[in-house]
C-alpha positions as CSV (number, residue, x, y, z in Angstrom):
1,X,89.6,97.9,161.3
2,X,88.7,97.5,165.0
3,X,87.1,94.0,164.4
4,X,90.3,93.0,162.7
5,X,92.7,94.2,165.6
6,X,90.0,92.7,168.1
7,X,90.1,89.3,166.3
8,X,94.1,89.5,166.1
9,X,94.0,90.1,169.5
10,X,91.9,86.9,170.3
11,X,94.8,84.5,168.4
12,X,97.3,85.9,169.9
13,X,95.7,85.8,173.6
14,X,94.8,81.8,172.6
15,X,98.2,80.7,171.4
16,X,99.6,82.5,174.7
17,X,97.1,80.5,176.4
18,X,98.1,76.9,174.8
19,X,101.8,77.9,175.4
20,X,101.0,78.4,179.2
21,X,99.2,74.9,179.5
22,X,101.6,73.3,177.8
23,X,104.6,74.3,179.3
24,X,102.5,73.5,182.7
25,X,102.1,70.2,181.6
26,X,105.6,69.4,181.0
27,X,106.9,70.8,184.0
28,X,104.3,68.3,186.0
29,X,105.7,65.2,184.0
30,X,109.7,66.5,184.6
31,X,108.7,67.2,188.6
32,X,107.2,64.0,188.7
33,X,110.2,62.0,187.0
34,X,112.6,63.9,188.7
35,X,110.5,63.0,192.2
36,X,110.6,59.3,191.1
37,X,114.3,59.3,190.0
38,X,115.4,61.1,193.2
39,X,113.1,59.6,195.9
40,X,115.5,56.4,197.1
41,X,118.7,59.0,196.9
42,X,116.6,61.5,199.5
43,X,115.3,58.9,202.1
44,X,118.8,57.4,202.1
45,X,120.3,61.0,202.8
46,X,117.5,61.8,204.9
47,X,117.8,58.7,207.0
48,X,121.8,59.1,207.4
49,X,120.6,63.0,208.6
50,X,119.0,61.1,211.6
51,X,121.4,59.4,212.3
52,X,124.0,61.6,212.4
53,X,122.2,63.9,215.0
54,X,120.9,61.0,217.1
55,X,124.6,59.9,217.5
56,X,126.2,63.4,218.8
């Protein structure tokens, strides 16, 4: 009985486990795209930041 609940406990502790690193995983590959996808459309806005506040 115990050993049964003990190994049950074990699975269910390992898939947990697997769902975390694989949701981890995917959110590194989407932050990265997103970074890549984004990068020229933040410098450009970044760089017409500096300019507006070196003008005033």
């Amino acid at each position: 009985m115990i050993l049964n609940l003990f190994i049950t406990s074990i699975v269910i502790r390992l898939t947990g486990f697997m769902g975390f690193g694989l949701n981890y995983l995917l959110y590194r590959k989407l932050l990265k795209s997103d970074n890549q996808k984004y990068a020229f459309d933040i410098v450009q806005l970044a760089d017409e930041i500096i300019e507006a506040t070196g003008e005033s």
